[in-house]
C-alpha positions in Angstrom: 58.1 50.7 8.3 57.6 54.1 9.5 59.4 55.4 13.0 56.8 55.5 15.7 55.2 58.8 16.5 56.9 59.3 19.6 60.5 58.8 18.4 60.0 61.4 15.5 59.0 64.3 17.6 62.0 63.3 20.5 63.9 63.9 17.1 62.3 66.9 16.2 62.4 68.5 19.8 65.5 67.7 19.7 66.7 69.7 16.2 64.4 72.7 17.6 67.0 73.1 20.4 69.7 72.6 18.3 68.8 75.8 16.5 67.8 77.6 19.5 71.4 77.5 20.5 73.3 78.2 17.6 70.9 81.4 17.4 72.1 82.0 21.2 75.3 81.4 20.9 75.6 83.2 17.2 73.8 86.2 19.1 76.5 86.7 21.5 79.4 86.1 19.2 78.8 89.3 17.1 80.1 91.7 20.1 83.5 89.7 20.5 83.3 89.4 16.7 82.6 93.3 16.0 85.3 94.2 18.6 87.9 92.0 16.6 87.3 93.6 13.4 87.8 97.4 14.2 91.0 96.2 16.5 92.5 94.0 13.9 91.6 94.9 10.7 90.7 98.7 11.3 93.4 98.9 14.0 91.1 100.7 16.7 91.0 99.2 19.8 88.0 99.4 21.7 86.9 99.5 25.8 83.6 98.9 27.4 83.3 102.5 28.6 84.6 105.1 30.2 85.0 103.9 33.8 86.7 100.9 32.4 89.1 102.8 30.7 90.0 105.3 33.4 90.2 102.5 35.6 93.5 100.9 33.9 95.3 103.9 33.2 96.9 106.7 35.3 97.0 110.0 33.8 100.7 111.3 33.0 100.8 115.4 33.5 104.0 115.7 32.5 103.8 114.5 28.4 101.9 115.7 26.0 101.0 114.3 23.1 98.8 115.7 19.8 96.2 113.6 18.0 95.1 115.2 14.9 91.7 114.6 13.3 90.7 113.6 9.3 87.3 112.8 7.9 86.2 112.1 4.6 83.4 110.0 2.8 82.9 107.7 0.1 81.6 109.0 -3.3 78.8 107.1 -3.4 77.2 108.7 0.1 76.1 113.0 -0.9 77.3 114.0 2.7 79.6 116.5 4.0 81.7 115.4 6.5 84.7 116.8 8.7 86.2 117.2 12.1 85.3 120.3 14.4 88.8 120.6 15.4 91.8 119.8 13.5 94.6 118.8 16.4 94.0 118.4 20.4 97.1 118.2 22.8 95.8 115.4 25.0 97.6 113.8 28.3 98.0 110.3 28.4 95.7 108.5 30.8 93.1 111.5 30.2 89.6 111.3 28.7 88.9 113.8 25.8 86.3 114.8 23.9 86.2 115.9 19.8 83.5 116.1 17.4 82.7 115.8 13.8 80.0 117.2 11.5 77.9 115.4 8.9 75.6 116.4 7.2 73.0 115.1 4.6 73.3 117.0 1.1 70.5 115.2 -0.6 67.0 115.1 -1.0 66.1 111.6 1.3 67.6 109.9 4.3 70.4 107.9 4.2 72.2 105.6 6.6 76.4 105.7 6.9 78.8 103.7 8.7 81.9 105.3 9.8 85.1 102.9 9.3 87.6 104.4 11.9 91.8 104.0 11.3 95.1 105.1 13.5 98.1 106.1 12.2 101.0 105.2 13.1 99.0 101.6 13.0 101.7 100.8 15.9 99.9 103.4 17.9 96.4 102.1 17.5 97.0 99.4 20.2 97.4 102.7 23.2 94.4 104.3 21.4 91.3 103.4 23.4 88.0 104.8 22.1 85.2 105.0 24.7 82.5 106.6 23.0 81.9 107.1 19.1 79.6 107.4 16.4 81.7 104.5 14.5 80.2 102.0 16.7 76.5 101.8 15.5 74.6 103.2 11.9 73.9 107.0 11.5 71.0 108.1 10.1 70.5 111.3 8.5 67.3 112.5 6.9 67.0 114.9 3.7 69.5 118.2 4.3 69.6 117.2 8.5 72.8 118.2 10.0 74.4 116.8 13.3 77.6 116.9 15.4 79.0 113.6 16.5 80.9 113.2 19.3 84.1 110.8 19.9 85.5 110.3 23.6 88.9 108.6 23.6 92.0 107.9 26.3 95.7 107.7 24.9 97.3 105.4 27.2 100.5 106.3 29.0 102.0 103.4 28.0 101.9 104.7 24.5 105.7 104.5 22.8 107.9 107.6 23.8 108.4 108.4 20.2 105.3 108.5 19.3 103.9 112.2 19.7 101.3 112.4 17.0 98.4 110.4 16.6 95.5 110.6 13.7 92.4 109.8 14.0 90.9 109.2 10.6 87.1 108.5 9.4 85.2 107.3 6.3 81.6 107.3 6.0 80.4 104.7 3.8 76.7 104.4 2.4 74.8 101.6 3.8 72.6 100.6 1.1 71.0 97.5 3.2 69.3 99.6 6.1 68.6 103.0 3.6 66.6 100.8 1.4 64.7 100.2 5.0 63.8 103.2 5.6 60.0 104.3 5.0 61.0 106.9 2.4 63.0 105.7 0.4 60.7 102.2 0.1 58.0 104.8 -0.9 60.6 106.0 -3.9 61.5 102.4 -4.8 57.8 101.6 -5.0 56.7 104.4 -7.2 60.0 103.6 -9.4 58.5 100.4 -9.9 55.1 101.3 -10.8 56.4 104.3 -13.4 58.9 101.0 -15.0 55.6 99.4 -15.1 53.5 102.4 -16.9 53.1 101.7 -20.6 54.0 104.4 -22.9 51.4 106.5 -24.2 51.0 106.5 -27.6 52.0 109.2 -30.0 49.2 110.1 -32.2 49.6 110.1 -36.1 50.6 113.4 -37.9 
């Protein structure tokens, strides 16, 4: 005997919720669960911005300390990519500004990630980046060129021993969101109609 009507759509009310809330509460988990990647597997730590930052440190006048700056990408993405400055003496407690330059070398746009690391890794824990291209997707179209800025506080409770920080990037291709964009579905859709072209046939001698 079947469950009466009123009783199966309690239950299905009921499941509807139930996946309205794990998309609400998955939603809000990425943040926390973006924030403990880059600190504990890249070993960047990360603030909410730059008030925040300034607000728990006090800058120290009297040490100096120099971060020096790498870049690099993967050989699957055609981009040029480097820092605009290779060391900055910096002030604990300070903000601070660098930048990099990428730029696209081939013929359609392409979407990177940066992946971000500190060395000494010990140091990575008093290296607070406010502001960077790291935290979302670039994009870059066909031969476009762009500066990408970094802001970034060395805290003066960094270790006295410590008096050289690098800041290192990689720039990764992100296959998922370039296979997005408009152009290069356009290229992927003639691909597919060419693949589906018979050959024409050779006429006999």
């Amino acid at each position: 005997m079947s469950a009466p009507e009123p009783s199966r759509n309690a239950a299905g009310l009921l499941k509807m919720l139930g996946i309205a809330f794990g998309a609400f509460v998955f939603t809000f988990s990425m943040v926390p669960l973006y924030r403990i990647a880059c600190e504990k597997v890249f070993g960047v730590r990360l603030e909410k911005g730059p008030a925040n930052a300034a607000d728990k440190t006090s800058a120290n006048n009297t040490r100096w300390v120099t971060v020096q700056f790498d870049g690099g990408v993967n050989s699957k993405l055609p981009w040029s990519f480097r820092p605009e400055q290779l060391t900055l003496r910096v002030h604990p407690g300070q903000q601070y500004e660098a930048s990099y330059f990428a730029r696209n070398a081939s013929d359609h746009g392409i979407v990177g990630n940066a992946v971000p690391s500190i060395a000494p890794s010990r140091a990575s824990a008093y290296f607070s980046k406010t502001e960077c291209f790291c935290f979302t997707a670039q994009t870059l179209d066909a031969g476009e060129s762009r500066d990408m800025p970094v802001r970034f506080i060395v805290d003066p409770a960094l270790p006295a021993d410590v008096n050289t920080i690098t800041l290192s990037y990689t720039f990764y291709k992100n296959d998922l969101l370039t296979s997005r964009l408009p152009a290069s579905r356009a290229r992927m859709a003639q691909a597919t109609v060419l693949a589906g072209t018979p050959a024409t046939p050779r006429s006999a001698p």
